[in-house]
C-alpha positions as CSV (number, residue, x, y, z in Angstrom):
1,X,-32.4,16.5,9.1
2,X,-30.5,17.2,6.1
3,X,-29.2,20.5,5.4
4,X,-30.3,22.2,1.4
5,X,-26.9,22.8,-1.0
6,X,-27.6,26.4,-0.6
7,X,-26.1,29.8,0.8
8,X,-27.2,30.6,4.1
9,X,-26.2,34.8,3.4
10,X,-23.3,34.3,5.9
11,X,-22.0,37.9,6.2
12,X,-18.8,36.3,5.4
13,X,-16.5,36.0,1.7
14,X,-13.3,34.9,-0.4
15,X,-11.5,37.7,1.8
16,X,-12.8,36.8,5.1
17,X,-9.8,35.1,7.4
18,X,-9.8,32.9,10.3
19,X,-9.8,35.2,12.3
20,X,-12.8,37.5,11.3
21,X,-14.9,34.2,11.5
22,X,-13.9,33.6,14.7
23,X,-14.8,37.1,16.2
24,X,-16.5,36.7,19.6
25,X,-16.3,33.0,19.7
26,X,-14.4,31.6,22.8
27,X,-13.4,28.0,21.9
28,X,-11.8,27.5,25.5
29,X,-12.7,24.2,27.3
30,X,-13.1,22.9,23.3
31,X,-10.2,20.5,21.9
32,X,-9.7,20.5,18.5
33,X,-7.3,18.1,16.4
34,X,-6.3,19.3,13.2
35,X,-4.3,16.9,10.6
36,X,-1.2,18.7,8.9
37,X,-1.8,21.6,11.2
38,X,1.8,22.8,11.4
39,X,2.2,23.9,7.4
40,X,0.3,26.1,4.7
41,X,-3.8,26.8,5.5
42,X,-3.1,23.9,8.9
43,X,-0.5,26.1,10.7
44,X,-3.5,29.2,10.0
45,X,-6.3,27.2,11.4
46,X,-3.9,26.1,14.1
47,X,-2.6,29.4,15.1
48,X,-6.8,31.0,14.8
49,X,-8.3,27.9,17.1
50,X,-5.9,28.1,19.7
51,X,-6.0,32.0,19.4
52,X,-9.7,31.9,20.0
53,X,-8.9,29.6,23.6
54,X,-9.1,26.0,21.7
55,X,-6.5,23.3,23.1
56,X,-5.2,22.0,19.6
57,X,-3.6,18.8,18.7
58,X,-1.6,18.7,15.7
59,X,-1.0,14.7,14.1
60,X,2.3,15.1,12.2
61,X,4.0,13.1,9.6
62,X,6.9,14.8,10.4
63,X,6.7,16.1,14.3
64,X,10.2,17.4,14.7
65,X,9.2,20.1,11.9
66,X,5.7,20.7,13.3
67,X,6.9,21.4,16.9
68,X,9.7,23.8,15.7
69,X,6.7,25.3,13.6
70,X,4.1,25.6,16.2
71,X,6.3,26.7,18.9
72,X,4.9,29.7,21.0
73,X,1.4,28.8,20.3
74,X,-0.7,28.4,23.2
75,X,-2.3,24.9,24.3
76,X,-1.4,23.3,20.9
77,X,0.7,20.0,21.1
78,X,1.8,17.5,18.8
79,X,1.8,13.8,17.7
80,X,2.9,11.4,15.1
81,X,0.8,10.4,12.3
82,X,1.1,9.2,8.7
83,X,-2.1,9.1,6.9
84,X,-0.8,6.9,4.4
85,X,-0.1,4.2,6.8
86,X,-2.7,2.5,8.8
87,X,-0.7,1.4,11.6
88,X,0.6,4.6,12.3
89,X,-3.6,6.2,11.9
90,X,-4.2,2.7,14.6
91,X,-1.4,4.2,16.8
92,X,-1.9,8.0,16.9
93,X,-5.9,7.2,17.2
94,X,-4.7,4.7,20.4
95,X,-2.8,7.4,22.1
96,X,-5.4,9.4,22.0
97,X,-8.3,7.8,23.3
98,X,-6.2,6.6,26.2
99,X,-5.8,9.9,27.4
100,X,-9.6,9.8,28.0
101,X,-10.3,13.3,26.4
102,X,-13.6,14.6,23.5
103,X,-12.9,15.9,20.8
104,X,-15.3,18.6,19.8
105,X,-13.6,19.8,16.4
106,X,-11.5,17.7,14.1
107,X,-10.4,18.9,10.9
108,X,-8.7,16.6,8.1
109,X,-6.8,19.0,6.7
110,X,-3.4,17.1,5.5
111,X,-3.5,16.0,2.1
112,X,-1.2,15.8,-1.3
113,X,-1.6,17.5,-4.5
114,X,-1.0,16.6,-8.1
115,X,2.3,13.6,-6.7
116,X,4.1,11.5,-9.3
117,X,2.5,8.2,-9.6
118,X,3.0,6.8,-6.1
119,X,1.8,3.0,-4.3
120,X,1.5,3.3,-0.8
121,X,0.1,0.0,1.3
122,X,-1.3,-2.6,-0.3
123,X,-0.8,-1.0,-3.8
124,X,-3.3,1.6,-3.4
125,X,-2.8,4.9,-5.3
126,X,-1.7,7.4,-2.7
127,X,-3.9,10.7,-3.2
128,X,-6.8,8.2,-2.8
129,X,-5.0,6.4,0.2
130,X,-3.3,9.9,2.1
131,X,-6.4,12.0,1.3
132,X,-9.2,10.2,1.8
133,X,-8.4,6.8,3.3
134,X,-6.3,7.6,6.1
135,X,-8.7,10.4,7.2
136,X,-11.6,7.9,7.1
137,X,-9.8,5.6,8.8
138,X,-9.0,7.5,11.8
139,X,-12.0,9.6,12.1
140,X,-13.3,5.6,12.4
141,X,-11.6,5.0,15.0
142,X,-11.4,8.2,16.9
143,X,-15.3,7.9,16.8
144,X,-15.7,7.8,20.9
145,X,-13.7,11.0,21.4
146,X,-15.6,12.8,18.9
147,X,-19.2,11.5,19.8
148,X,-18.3,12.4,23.4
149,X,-17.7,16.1,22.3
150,X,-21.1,15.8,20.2
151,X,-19.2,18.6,18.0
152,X,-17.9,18.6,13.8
153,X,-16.1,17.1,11.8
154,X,-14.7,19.0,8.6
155,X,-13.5,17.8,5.6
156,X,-10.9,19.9,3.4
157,X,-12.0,19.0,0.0
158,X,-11.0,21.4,-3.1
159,X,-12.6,22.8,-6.8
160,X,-10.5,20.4,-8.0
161,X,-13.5,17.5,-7.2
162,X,-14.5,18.6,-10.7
163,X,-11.5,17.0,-12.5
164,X,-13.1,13.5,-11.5
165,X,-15.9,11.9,-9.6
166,X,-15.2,8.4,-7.7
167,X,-13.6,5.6,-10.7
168,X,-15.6,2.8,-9.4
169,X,-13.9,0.8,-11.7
170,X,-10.4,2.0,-11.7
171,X,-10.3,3.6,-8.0
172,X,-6.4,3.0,-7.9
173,X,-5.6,4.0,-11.8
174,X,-3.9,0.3,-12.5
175,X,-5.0,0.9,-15.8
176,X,-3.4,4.3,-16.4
177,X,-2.5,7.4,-13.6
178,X,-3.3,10.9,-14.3
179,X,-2.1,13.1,-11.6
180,X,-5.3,15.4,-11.7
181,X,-7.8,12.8,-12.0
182,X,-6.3,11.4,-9.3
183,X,-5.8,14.5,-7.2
184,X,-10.0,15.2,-8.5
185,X,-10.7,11.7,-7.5
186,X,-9.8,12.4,-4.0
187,X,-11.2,15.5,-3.5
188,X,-14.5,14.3,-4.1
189,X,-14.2,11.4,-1.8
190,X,-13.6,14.3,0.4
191,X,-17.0,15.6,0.0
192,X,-18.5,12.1,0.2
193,X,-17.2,10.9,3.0
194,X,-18.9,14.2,4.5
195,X,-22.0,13.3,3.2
196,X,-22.5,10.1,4.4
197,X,-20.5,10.5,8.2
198,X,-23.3,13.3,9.0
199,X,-25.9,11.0,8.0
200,X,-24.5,8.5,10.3
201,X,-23.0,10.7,13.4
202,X,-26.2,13.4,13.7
203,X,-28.1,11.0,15.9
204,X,-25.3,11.6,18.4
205,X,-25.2,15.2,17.8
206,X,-21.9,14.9,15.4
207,X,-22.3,17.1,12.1
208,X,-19.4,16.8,9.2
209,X,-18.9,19.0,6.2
210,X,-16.4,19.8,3.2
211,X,-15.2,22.7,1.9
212,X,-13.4,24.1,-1.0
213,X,-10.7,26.3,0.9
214,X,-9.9,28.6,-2.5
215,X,-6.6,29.0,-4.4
216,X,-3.6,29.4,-2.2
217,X,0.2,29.0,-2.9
218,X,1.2,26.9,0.0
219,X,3.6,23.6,0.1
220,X,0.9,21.7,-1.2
221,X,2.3,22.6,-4.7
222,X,5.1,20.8,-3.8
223,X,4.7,18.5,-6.4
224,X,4.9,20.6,-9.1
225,X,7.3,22.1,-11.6
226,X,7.3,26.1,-11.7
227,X,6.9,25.7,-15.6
228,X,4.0,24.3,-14.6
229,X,2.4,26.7,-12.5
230,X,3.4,29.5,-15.1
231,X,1.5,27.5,-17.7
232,X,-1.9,27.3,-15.5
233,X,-1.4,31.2,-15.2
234,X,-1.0,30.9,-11.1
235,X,2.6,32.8,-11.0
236,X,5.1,34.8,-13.2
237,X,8.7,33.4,-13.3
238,X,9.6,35.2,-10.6
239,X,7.2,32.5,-8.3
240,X,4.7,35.7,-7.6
241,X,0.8,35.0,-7.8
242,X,-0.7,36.2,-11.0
243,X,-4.0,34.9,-10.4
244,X,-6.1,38.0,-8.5
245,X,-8.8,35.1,-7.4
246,X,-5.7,33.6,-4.6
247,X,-6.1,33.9,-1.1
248,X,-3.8,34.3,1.6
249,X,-3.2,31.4,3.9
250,X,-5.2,33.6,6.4
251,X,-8.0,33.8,4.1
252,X,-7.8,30.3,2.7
253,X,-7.9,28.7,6.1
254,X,-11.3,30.5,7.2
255,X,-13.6,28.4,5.6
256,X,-12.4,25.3,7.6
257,X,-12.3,27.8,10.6
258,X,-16.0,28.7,9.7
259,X,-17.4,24.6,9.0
260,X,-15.9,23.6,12.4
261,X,-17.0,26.6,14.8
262,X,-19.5,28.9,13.1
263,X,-22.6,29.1,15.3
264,X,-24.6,30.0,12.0
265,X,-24.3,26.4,11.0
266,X,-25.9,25.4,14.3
267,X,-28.3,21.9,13.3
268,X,-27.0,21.7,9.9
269,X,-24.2,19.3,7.8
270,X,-23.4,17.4,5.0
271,X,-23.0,20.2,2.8
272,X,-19.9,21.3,0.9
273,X,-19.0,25.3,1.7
274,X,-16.8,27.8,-0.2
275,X,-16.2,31.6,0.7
276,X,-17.2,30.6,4.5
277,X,-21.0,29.7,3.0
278,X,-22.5,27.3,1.6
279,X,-22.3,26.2,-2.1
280,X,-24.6,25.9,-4.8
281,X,-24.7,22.6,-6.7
282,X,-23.2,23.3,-10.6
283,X,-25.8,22.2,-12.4
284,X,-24.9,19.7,-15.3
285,X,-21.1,20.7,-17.0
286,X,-21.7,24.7,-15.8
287,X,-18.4,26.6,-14.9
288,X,-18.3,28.5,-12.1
289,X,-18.2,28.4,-8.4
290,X,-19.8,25.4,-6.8
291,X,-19.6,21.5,-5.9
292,X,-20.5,19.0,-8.6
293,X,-24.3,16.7,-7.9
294,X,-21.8,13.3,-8.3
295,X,-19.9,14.9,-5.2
296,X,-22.8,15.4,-2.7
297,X,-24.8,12.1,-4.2
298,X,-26.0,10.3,-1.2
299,X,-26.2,7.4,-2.7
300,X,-22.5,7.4,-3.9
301,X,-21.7,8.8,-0.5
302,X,-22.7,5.3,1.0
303,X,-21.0,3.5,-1.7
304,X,-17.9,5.2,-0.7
305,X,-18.5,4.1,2.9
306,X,-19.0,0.7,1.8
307,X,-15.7,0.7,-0.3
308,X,-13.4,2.4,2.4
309,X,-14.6,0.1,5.3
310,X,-14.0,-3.3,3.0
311,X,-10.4,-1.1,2.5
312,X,-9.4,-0.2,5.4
313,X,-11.2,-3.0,7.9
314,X,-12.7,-0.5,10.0
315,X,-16.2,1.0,10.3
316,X,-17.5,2.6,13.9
317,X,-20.7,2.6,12.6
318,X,-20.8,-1.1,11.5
């Protein structure tokens, strides 16, 4: 069944947090694994999912930092992983599956925004490669766990999809790198890679979907100047938010909260959410709130598939 691009009337907004959207659900029993969950809108969705009883596990590029930063937090524990690196996904994915235990939530929420020019692997442009490639790669290979919990899988995409849909011809920029096209690029292949994993995992009771999580100062800025930021209007020279539209990291991390647990999205998927709802599809070049048709394409959704298996060498579908 596939699920309409359209608000469902959730009861829930831009203000809602993690933990409104997760009044009166008890997650305990569930385990939930949650990439990059030790920083910005992770460490929320972290702190709300093992709040609301979840065991959480928390893959780390750097695990000394998320164990000091997760300390206290019940039932959460922590691993390695580097999501540009395939070996380490191969490894972390490895450890895991030995242990014998589902996983009825994962949430790839890790990412980088708006980085230098950077070649990670094989040469592969590494917003593309951290982003999107690394997440497809070990949701791939973490496929039994998750089948066995039968549960969701959520994607963190972001607006920013708009600023490009998939370069077919140019996916790594060799011919040229613009940091936002790059950083769009990957964001959409978020949303795809949603698309087409729900078409493949509903048959064993596995749903996936995307979000846009709002506008949030977090470390995910990391990349860029302060000049910068003042020029987009997001904060005064003093670093304070200008923009009234920003969320807190409370707010900005119930969306995901909302895709991976909300009881309201029972038998549905594939859809990209915003302001813990659904979205509406922009139609043509409209402004506005929304996901762009090039980002919930089905047809560009397999493509994407196709491309990131030939990539990566791994497909649990195949």
């Amino acid at each position: 069944m596939t699920t309409p691009q359209h608000k469902i009337g959730s009861g829930f907004g831009a203000r809602s947090t993690a933990e409104d959207v997760l009044a009166g659900i008890d997650l305990s029993g569930k385990l939930a694994i949650v990439t990059g969950g030790y920083s910005g809108l992770g460490l929320e969705t972290t702190r709300a999912l093992a709040g609301a009883g979840a065991r959480v596990v928390v893959p780390a590029r750097r695990p000394e930092a998320a164990r000091e930063a997760v300390a206290g937090l019940p039932g959460v524990e922590v691993d390695e992983l580097d999501l540009a690196d395939l070996e380490s996904v191969r490894g972390f994915a490895e450890r895991f599956l030995a242990t014998g235990r589902s996983a009825e939530i994962v949430i790839d929420n890790a990412g980088i925004m708006a980085c230098p020019e950077t070649r990670v692997g094989p040469g592969w442009e590494a917003q593309f490669a951290t982003n999107h490639l690394g997440h497809y790669a070990l949701v791939n290979r973490l496929w039994p766990a998750i089948a066995r919990g039968g549960g969701r899988v959520v994607s963190v995409s972001s607006a920013g999809h708009r600023h490009s849909g998939i370069r077919w011809d140019d996916v790594h920029f060799e011919r040229g790198y613009d940091k936002w096209q790059a950083y769009g690029q990957a964001k959409t292949a978020n949303v795809l890679f949603a698309v087409h994993l729900d078409a493949l995992a509903r048959q064993a009771g596995v749903r996936a979907f995307a979000l846009h999580p709002g506008a949030i100062l977090t470390p995910l800025q990391r990349h860029l100047p302060q000049e910068e930021m003042v020029a987009l209007g997001w904060i005064d020279e003093a670093g304070n938010a200008l923009d009234p539209s920003f969320k807190t990291p409370a707010q900005g991390a119930a969306t995901q909260v909302w895709a991976a647990t909300s009881p309201q999205l029972a038998g549905m998927g594939g859809v990209y959410c915003e302001d813990c709802d659904i979205a509406e599809v922009i139609p043509g070049q409209a402004s506005g709130p929304g996901v762009r048709e090039y980002a919930v394409d089905p047809e560009q959704a397999a493509r994407l598939w196709r491309l990131s298996a030939d990539l990566t060498g791994v497909d649990a579908f195949s």
